[in-house]
Legacy VTK file of the C-alpha trace (Angstrom):
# vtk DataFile Version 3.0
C-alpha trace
ASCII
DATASET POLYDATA
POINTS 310 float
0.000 0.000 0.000
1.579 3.972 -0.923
2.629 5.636 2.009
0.936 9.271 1.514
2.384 12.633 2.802
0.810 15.430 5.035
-0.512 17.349 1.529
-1.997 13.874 0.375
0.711 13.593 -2.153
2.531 9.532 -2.816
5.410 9.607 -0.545
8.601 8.226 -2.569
9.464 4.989 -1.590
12.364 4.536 1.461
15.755 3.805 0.562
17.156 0.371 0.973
18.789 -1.009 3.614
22.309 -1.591 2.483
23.523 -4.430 5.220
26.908 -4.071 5.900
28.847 -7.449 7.591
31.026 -7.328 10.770
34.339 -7.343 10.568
35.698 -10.883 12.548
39.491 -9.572 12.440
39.793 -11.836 15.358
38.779 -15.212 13.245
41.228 -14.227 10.294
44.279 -13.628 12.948
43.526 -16.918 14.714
43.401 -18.872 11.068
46.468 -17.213 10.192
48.197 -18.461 13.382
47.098 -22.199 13.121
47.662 -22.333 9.537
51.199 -21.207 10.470
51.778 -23.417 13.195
50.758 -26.563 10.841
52.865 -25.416 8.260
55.728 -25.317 10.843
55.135 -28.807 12.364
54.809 -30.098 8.475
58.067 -28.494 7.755
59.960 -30.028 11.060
58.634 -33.281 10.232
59.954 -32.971 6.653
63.212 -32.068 7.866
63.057 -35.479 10.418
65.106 -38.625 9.407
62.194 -40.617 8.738
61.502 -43.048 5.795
58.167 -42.169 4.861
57.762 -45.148 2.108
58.502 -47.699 5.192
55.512 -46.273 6.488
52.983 -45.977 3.772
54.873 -49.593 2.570
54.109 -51.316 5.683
50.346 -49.849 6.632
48.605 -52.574 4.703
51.029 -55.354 5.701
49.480 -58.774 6.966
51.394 -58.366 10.362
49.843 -55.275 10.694
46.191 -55.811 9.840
46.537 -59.002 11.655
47.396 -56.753 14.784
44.572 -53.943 14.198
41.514 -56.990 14.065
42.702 -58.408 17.528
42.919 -54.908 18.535
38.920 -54.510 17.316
38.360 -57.910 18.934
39.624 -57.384 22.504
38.034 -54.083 22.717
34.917 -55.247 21.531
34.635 -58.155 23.862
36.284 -56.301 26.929
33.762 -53.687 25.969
30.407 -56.384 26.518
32.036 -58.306 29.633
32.489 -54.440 30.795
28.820 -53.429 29.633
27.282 -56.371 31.188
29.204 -56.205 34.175
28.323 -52.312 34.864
24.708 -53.313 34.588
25.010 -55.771 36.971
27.075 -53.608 39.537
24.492 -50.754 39.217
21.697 -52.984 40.158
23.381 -53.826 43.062
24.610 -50.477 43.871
20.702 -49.223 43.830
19.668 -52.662 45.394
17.914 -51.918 49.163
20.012 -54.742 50.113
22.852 -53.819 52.061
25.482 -56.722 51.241
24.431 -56.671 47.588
25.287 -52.374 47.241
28.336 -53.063 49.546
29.839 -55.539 47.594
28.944 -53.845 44.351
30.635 -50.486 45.989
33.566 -52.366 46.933
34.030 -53.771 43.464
33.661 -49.840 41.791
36.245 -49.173 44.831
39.309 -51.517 43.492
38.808 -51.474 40.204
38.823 -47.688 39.455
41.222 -46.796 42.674
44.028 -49.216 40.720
45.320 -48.378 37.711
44.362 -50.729 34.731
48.293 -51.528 33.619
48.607 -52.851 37.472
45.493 -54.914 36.854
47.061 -56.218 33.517
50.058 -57.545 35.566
47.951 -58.944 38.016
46.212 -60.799 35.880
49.649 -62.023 34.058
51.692 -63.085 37.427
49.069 -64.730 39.162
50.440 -68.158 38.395
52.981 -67.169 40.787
50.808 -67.248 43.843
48.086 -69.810 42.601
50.185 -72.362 40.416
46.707 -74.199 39.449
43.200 -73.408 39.079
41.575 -76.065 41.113
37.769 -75.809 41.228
36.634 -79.228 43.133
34.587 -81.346 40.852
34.645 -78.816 37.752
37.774 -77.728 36.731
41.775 -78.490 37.299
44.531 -77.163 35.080
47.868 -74.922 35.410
47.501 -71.575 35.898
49.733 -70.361 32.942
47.831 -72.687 30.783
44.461 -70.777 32.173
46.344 -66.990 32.355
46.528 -66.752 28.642
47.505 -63.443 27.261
44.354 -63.096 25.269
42.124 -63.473 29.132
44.596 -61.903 30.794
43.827 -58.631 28.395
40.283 -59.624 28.458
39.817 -59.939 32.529
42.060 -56.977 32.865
40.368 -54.642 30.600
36.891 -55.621 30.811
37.031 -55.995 34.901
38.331 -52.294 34.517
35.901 -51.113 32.153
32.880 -52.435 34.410
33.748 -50.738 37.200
33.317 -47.686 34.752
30.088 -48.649 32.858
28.406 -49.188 36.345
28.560 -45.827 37.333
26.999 -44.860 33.771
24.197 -47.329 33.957
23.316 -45.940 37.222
23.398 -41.959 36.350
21.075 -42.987 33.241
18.675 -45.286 35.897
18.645 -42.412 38.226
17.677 -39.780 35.910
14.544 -41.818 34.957
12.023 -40.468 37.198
10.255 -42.500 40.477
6.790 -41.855 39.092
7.221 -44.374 35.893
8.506 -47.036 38.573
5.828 -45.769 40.437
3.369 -46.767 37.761
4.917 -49.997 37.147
5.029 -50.919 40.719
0.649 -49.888 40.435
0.571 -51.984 37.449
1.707 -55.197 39.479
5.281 -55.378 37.735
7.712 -57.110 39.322
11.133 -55.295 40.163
12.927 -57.103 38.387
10.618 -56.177 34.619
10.159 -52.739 35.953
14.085 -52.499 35.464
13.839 -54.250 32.430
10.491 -53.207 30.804
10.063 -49.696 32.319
13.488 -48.056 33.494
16.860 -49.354 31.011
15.182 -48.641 28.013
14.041 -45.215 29.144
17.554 -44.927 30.587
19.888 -45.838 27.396
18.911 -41.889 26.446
21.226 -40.900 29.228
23.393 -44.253 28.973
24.760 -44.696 25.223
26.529 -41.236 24.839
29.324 -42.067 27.998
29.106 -45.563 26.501
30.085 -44.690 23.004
33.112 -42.545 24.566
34.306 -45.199 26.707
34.855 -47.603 23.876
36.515 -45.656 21.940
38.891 -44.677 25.005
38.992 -48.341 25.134
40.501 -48.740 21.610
43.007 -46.721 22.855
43.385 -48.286 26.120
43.656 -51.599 24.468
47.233 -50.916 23.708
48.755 -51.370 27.170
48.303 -55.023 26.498
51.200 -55.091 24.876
52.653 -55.750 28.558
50.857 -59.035 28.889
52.559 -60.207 25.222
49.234 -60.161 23.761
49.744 -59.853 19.899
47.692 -56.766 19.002
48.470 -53.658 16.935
51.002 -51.753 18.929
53.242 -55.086 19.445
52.819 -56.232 16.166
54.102 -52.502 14.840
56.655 -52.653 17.631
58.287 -56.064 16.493
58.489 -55.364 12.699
60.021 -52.120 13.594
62.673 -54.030 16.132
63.432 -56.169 13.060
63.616 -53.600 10.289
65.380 -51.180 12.350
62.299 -48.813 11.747
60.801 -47.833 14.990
59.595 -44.674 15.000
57.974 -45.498 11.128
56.007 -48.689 12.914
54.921 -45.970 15.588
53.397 -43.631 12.567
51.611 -46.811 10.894
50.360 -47.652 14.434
49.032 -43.952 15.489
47.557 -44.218 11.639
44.968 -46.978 11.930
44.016 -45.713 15.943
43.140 -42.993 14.326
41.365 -44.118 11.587
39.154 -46.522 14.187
38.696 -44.141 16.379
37.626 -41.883 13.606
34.923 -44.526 12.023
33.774 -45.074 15.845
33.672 -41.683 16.496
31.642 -40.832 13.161
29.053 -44.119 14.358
28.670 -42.559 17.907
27.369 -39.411 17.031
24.601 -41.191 14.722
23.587 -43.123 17.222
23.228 -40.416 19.918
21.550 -38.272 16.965
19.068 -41.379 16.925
18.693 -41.253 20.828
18.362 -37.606 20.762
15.070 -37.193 18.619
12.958 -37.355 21.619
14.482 -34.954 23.862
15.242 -32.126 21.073
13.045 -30.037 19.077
15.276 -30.402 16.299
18.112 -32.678 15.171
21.535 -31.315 15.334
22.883 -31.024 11.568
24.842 -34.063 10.012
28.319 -33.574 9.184
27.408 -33.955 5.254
24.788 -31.272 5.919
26.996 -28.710 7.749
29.384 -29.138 4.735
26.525 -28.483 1.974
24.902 -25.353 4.434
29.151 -23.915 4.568
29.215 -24.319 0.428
25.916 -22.352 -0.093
26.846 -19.902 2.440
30.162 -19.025 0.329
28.053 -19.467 -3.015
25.651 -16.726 -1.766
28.501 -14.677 -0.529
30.552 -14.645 -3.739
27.265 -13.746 -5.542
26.608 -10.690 -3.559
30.290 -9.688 -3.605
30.157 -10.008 -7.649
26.785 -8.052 -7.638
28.398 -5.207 -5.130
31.419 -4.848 -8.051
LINES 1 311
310 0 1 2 3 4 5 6 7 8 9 10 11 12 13 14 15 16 17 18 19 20 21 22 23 24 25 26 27 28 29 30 31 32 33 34 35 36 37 38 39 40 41 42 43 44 45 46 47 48 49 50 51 52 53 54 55 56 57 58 59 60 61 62 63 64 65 66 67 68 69 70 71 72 73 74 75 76 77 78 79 80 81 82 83 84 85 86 87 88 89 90 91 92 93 94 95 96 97 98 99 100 101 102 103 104 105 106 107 108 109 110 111 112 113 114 115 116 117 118 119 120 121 122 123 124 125 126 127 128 129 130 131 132 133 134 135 136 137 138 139 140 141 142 143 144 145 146 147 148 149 150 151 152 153 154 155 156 157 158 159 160 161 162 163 164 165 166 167 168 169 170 171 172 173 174 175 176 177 178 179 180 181 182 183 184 185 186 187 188 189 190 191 192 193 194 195 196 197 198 199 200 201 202 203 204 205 206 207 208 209 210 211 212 213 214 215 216 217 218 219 220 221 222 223 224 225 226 227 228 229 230 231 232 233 234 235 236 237 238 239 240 241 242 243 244 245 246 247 248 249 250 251 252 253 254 255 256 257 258 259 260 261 262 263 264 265 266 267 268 269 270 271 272 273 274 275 276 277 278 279 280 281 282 283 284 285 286 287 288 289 290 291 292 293 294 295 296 297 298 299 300 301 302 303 304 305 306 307 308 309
């Protein structure tokens, strides 16, 4: 509708509002510093004594992917024995019983008041106090025979891990609130299917975020098993580079693939809290893929106006 003026004449139209963007000195200085400080650690490590092609040669070597899947294997197994054990714990922690929360309080108090390399050796001398598992009736057989180094990384990382997991299980069954165990209890539900029916899967919300960050810290954890000779990536890496007199290469092929599982782990956790998320947000967070295609149009739309401005 024409705006009119005091005489009754058309009033000409306003001016437009020419928007001009804020300055972010601060962003350009900052890129300008960490560019230069990658440029600098990519020149020092240029200037190193290392033999690049024994790295990119041995990356794909048998040894070493036979290494990296028993590193995926221990961690995923120590992860369940440590996922099943923390639910177990956290029952008993929130159990009225008091020997049942005792014991499970004792067993969060040793495991994560001792450092998991100290368990490792545990685990890997204890032939030298008990010489032979003898369990009456069952089972009888030397203890070095029994103390593997695949169980002793097993028991000693997933023992760990479980003292860990408990205390996640039982934030996430805490944060449910006492009015749906309420309802269950109304309902005539046992205990024992309210926890199962009625409070774990409301709790997994608050559970599988810690959980997905505690197995990928157990990927990385996984490699002070070299101590207990168990044959995963970092020893495998370790013993071609004590043969072929290329240590610090066989470090570089080793940091490579941790980083590339942690990175695919990494990229499946955040899906799978984005799945867990959609009923506690009004709106998803953004993918990766889609905060890539919202930079590009951003810059399209920003070169366009700059060309229109010249």
């Amino acid at each position: 509708m024409p705006r009119f003026e005091a005489d009754g004449s058309i009033a000409p139209p306003p001016e437009a509002i020419r928007a001009i963007p804020v300055r972010h000195y601060g962003r350009w200085i900052s890129g300008v510093l960490v560019v230069a400080l990658l440029a600098t650690l990519a020149y020092a490590f240029s200037q190193g004594d290392i033999r690049w092609s024994a790295v990119s040669g041995k990356l794909l070597d048998d040894t070493v992917l036979a290494g990296a899947g028993r590193t995926l294997l221990i961690t995923v197994l120590a992860m369940v024995l440590g996922v099943l054990l923390g639910v177990v714990v956290a029952v008993m922690r929130l159990s009225t019983n008091p020997v049942t929360s005792s014991v499970g309080w004792l067993y969060i108090w040793v495991f994560r008041g001792t450092p998991v390399y100290v368990q490792l050796l545990l685990w890997f001398n204890l032939a030298l106090i008990f010489p032979v598992l003898n369990i009456p009736y069952v089972y009888k057989d030397e203890m070095t025979d029994v103390m593997t180094p695949f169980m002793c990384a097993l028991l000693g990382l997933g023992l760990n891990e479980g003292a860990y997991m408990s205390e996640i299980v039982r934030a996430g069954i805490q944060s449910v609130d006492e009015g749906q165990t309420e309802a269950a209890n109304a309902l005539g539900m046992t205990r024992a299917k309210t926890m199962r029916r009625v409070v774990l899967p409301q709790a997994l919300r608050v559970i599988i975020p810690p959980t997905g960050n505690e197995f990928i810290n157990m990927l990385k954890t996984s490699a002070l098993v070299y101590a207990v000779t168990y044959n995963e990536l970092l020893r495998s890496t370790s013993i071609i580079g004590s043969t072929s007199y290329a240590v610090m290469e066989m470090l570089f092929v080793a940091s490579i693939w941790y980083i590339v599982m942690t990175s695919v782990f990494s990229i499946g956790q955040y899906y799978l809290e984005r799945r867990f998320a959609r009923g506690s947000l009004r709106q998803l967070p953004p993918t990766p893929w889609q905060k890539v295609k919202a930079n590009l149009r951003s810059m399209s739309v920003r070169s366009g106006r700059a060309g229109i401005g010249a």
